[in-house]
MMTF fields as JSON, N, C-alpha, C and O atoms, coordinates in Angstrom:
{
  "mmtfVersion": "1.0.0",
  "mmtfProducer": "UNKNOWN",
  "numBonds": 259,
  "numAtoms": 260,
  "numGroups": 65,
  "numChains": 1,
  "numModels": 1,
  "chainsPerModel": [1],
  "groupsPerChain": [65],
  "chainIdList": ["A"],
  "bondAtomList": [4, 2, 8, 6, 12, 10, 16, 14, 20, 18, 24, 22, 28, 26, 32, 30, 36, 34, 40, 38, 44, 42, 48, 46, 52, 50, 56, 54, 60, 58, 64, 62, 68, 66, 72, 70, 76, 74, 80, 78, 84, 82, 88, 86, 92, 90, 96, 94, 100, 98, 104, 102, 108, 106, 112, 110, 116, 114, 120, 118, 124, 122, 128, 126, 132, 130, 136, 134, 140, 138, 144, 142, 148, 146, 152, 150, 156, 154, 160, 158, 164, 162, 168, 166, 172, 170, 176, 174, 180, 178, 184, 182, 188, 186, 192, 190, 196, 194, 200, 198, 204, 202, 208, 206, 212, 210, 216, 214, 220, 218, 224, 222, 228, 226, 232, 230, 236, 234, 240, 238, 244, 242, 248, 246, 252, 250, 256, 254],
  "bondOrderList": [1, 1, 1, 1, 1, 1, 1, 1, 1, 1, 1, 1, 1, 1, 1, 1, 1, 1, 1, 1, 1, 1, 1, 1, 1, 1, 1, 1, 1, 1, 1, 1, 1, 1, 1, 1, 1, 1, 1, 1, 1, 1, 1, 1, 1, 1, 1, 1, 1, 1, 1, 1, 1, 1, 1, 1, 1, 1, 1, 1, 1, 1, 1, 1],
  "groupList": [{"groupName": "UNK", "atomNameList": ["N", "CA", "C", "O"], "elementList": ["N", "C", "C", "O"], "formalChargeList": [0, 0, 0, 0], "bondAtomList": [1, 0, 2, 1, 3, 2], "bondOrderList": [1, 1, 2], "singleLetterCode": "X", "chemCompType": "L-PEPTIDE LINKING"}],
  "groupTypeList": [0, 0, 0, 0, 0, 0, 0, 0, 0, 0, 0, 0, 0, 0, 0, 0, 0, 0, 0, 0, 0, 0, 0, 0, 0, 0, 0, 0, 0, 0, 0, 0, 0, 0, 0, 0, 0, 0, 0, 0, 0, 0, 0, 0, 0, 0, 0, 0, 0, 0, 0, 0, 0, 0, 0, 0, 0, 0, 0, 0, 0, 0, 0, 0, 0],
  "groupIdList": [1, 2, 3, 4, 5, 6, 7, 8, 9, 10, 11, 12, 13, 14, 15, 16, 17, 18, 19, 20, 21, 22, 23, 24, 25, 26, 27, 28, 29, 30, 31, 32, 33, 34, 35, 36, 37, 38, 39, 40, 41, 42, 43, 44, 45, 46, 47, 48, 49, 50, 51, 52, 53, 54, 55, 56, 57, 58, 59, 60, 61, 62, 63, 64, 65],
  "secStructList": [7, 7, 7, 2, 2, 2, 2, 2, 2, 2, 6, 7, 1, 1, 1, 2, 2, 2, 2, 2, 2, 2, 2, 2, 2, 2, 2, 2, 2, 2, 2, 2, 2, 2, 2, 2, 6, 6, 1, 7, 2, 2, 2, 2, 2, 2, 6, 6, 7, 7, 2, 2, 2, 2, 2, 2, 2, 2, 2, 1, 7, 6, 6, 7, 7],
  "xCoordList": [0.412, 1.34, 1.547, 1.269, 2.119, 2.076, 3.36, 4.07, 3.355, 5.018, 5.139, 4.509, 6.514, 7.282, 7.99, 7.845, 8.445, 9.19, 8.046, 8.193, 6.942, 5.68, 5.625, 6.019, 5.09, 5.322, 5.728, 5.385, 7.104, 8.236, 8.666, 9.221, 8.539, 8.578, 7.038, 7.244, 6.035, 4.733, 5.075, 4.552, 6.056, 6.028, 4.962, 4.601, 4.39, 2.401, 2.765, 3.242, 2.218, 2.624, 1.184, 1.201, 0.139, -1.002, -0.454, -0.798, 0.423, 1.336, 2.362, 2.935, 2.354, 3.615, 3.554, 4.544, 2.013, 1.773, 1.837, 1.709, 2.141, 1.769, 3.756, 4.317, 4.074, 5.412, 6.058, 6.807, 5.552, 5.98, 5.69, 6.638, 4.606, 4.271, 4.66, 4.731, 5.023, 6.204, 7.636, 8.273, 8.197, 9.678, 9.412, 10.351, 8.2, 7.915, 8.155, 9.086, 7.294, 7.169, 8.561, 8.851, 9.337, 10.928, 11.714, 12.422, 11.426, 11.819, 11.412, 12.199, 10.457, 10.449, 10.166, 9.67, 10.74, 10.514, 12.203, 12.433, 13.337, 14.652, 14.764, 15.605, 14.019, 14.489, 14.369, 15.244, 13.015, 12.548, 13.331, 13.788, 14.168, 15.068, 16.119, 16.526, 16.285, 17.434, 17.697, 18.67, 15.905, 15.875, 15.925, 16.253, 15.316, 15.18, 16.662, 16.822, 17.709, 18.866, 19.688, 20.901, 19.153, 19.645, 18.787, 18.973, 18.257, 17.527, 18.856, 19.767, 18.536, 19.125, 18.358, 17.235, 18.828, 18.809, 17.06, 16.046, 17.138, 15.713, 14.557, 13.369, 14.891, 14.148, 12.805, 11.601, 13.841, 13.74, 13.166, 12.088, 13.578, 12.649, 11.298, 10.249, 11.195, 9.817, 8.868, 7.674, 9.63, 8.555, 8.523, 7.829, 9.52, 9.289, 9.557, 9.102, 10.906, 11.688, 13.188, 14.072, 13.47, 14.925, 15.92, 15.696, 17.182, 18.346, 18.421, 18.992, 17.793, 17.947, 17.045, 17.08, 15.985, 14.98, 15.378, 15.006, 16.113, 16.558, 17.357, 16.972, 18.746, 19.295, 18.775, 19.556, 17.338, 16.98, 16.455, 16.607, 15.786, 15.213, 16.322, 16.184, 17.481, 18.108, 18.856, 19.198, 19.137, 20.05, 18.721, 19.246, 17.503, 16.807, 16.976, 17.328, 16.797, 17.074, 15.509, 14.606, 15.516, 14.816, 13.302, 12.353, 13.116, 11.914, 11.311, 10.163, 12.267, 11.775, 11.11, 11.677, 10.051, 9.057, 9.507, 8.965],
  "yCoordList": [-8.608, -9.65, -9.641, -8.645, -10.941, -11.082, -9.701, -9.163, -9.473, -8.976, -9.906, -10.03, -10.651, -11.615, -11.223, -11.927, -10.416, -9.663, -9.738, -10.388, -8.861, -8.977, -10.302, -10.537, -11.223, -12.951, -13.58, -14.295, -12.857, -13.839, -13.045, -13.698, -12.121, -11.089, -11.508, -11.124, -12.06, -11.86, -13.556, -13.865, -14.557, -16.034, -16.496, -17.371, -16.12, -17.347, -18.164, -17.973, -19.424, -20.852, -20.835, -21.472, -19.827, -19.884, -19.116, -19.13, -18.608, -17.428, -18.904, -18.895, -19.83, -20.7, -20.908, -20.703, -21.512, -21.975, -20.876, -21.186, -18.893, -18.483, -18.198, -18.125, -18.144, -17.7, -19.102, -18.948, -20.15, -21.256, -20.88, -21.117, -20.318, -19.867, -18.973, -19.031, -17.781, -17.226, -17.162, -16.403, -18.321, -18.525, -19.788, -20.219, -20.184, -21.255, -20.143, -20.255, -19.263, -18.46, -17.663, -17.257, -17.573, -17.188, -17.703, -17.396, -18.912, -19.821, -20.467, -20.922, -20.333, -20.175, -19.467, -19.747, -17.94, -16.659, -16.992, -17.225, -16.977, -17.614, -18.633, -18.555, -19.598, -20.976, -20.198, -20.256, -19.411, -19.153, -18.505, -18.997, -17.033, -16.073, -17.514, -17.762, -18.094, -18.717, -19.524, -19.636, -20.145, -20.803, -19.507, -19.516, -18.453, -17.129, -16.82, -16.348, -17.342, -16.447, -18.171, -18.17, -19.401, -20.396, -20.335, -21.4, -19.77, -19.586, -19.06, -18.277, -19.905, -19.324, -17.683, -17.434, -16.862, -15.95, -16.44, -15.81, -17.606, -17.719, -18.235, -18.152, -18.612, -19.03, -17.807, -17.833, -16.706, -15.343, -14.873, -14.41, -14.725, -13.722, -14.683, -14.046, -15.879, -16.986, -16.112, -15.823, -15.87, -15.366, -14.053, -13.572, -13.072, -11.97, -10.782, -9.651, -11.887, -11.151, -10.427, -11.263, -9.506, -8.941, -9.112, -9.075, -9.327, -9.549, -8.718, -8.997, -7.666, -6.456, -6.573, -6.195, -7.36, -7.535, -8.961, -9.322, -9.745, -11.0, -10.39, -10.449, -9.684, -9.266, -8.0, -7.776, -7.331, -6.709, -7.712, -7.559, -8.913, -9.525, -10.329, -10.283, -11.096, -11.634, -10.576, -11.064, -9.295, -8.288, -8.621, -9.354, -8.617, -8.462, -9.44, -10.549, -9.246, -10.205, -10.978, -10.569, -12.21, -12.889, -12.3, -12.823, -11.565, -10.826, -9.834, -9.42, -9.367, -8.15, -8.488, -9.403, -8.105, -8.271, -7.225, -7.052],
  "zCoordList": [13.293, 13.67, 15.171, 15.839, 15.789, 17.094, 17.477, 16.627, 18.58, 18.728, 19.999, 21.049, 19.276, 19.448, 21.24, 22.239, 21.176, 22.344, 23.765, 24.801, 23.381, 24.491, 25.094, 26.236, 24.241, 24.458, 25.369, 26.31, 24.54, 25.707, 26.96, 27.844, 27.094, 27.991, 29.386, 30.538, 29.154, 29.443, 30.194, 31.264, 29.398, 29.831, 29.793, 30.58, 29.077, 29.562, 28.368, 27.249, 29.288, 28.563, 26.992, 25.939, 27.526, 26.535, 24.841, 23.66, 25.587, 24.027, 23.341, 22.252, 24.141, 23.304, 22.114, 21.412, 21.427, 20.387, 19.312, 18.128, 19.902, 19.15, 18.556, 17.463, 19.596, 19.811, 18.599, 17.634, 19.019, 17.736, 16.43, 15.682, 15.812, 14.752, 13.936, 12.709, 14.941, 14.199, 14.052, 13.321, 15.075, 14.489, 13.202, 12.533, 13.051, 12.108, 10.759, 9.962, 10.715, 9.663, 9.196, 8.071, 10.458, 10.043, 9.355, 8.396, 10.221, 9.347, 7.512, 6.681, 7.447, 6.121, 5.118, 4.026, 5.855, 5.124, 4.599, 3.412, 5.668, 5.311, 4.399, 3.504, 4.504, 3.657, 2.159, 1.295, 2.036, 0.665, 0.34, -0.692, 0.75, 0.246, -0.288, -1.423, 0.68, 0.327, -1.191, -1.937, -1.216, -2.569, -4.105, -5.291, -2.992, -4.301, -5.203, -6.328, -4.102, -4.362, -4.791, -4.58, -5.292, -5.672, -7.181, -7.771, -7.654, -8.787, -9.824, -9.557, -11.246, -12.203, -12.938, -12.499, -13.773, -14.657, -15.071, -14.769, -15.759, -16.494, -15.596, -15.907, -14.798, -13.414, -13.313, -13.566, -12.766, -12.144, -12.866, -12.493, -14.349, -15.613, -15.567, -15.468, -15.615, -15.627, -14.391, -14.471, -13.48, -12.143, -11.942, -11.046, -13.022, -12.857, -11.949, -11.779, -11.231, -10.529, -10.862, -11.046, -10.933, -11.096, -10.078, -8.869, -10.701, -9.621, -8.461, -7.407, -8.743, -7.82, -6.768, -5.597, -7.637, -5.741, -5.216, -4.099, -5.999, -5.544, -4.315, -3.147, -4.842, -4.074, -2.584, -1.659, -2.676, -1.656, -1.2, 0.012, -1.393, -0.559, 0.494, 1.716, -0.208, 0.441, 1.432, 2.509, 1.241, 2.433, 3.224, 4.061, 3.538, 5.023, 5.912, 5.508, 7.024, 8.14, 7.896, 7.166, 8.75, 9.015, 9.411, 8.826, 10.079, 10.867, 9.997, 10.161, 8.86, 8.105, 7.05, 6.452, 6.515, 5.233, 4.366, 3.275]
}
């Protein structure tokens, strides 16, 4: 993965597109927790997820896998 920090630290306008890509991907690493944790009970058993990783996924921040 890029590191994000180097990037922007470095200012080269050639890193922009990359530096876009991963607040893109933050962005919908967030949106998804978000839909994970709008899921009903039978939703979750359909995909085989437990409340418990519903709930570890939603405690991580944005950046964390």
């Amino acid at each position: 993965m890029i590191d994000v920090f180097e990037t922007v630290s470095r200012g080269s306008a050639a890193r922009l597109p990359q530096l876009c890509d991963v607040v893109a991907w933050w962005c919908e690493r967030s949106r998804s927790r978000r839909e994970l944790l709008k899921m009903d009970h039978r939703m979750r058993e359909d995909i085989g997820v437990t409340e418990a990783d519903v709930w570890h996924e939603a405690r991580l921040w944005f950046w964390q896998s």
